[in-house]
C-alpha positions in Angstrom: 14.5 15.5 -2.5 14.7 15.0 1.2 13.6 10.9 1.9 13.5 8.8 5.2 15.8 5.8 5.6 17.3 3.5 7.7 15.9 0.5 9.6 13.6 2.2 11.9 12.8 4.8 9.3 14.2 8.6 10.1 13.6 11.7 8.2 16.1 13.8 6.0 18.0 10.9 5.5 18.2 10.1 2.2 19.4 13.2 0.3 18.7 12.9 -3.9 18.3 14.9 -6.4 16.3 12.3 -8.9 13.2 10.0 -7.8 13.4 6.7 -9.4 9.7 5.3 -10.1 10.3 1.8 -8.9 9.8 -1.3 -8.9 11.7 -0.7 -5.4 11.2 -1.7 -1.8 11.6 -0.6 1.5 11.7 -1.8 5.2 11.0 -0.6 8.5 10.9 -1.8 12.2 7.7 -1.7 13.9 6.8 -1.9 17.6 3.2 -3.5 18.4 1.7 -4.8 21.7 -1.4 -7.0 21.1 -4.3 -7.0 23.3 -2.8 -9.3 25.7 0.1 -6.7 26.3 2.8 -8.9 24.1 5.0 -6.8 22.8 6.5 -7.3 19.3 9.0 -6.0 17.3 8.0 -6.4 13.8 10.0 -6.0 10.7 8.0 -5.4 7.5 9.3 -5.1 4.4 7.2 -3.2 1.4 7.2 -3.3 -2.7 6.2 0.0 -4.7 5.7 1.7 -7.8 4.6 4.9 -9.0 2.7 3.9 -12.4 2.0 7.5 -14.3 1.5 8.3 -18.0 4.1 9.4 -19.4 1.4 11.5 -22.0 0.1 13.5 -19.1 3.2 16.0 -17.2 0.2 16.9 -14.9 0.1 13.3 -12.9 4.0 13.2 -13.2 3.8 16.2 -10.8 1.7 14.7 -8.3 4.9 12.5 -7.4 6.7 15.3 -6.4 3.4 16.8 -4.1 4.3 14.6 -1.0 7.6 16.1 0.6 8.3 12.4 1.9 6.4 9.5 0.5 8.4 6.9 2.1 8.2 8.4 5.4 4.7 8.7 5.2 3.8 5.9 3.7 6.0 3.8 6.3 4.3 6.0 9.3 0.3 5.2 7.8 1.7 1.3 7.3 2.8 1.1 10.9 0.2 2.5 12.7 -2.0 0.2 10.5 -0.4 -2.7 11.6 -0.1 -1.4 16.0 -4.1 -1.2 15.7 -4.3 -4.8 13.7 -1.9 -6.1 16.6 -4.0 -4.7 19.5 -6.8 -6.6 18.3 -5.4 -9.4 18.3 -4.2 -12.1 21.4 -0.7 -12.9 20.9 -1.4 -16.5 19.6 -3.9 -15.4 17.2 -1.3 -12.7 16.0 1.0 -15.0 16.1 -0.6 -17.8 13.9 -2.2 -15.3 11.7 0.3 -12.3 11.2 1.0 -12.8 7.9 -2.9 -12.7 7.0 -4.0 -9.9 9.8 -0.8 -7.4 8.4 -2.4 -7.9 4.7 -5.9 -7.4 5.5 
């Protein structure tokens, strides 16, 4: 299994040959600009786990159908978050980021 790692995320660089199911985490660094042209460096951090039936071999496949889940789930988080930011001011992003990154 070929992951993305590293603080901004890069692919191929986590090399494994088994997939834990978590509970884990990962982080990345994400660069938004807010309506008002702010830019921010952002570092977000993320909980998972893969919850499957152990009864059903069928679902437990479906982990292994995404070539990179944590690069792609990092790359659909942070471009999430850049639209959230550039709908925001910088003082209303500011104030509310916790809140806005959630929503």
């Amino acid at each position: 299994i070929s992951l993305s790692g590293g603080v901004p995320k890069r692919e191929n660089c986590i090399q494994n040959l088994a997939m834990m199911l978590g509970p884990d985490f990962m982080t990345d660094l994400v660069v938004a600009e807010t309506i008002d042209h702010a830019r921010l460096n952002l570092k977000l951090a993320y909980n998972w786990q893969f919850e499957v039936d152990p009864e059903d071999p069928e679902q437990a496949n479906k982990i292994f159908a995404v070539k990179d889940f944590v690069g792609d789930a990092c790359k659909t988080i942070a471009s999430r978050v850049r639209g959230a930011a550039a709908a925001q001011t910088f003082e209303d992003f500011h104030r509310y980021s916790s809140d806005i990154i959630k929503a």
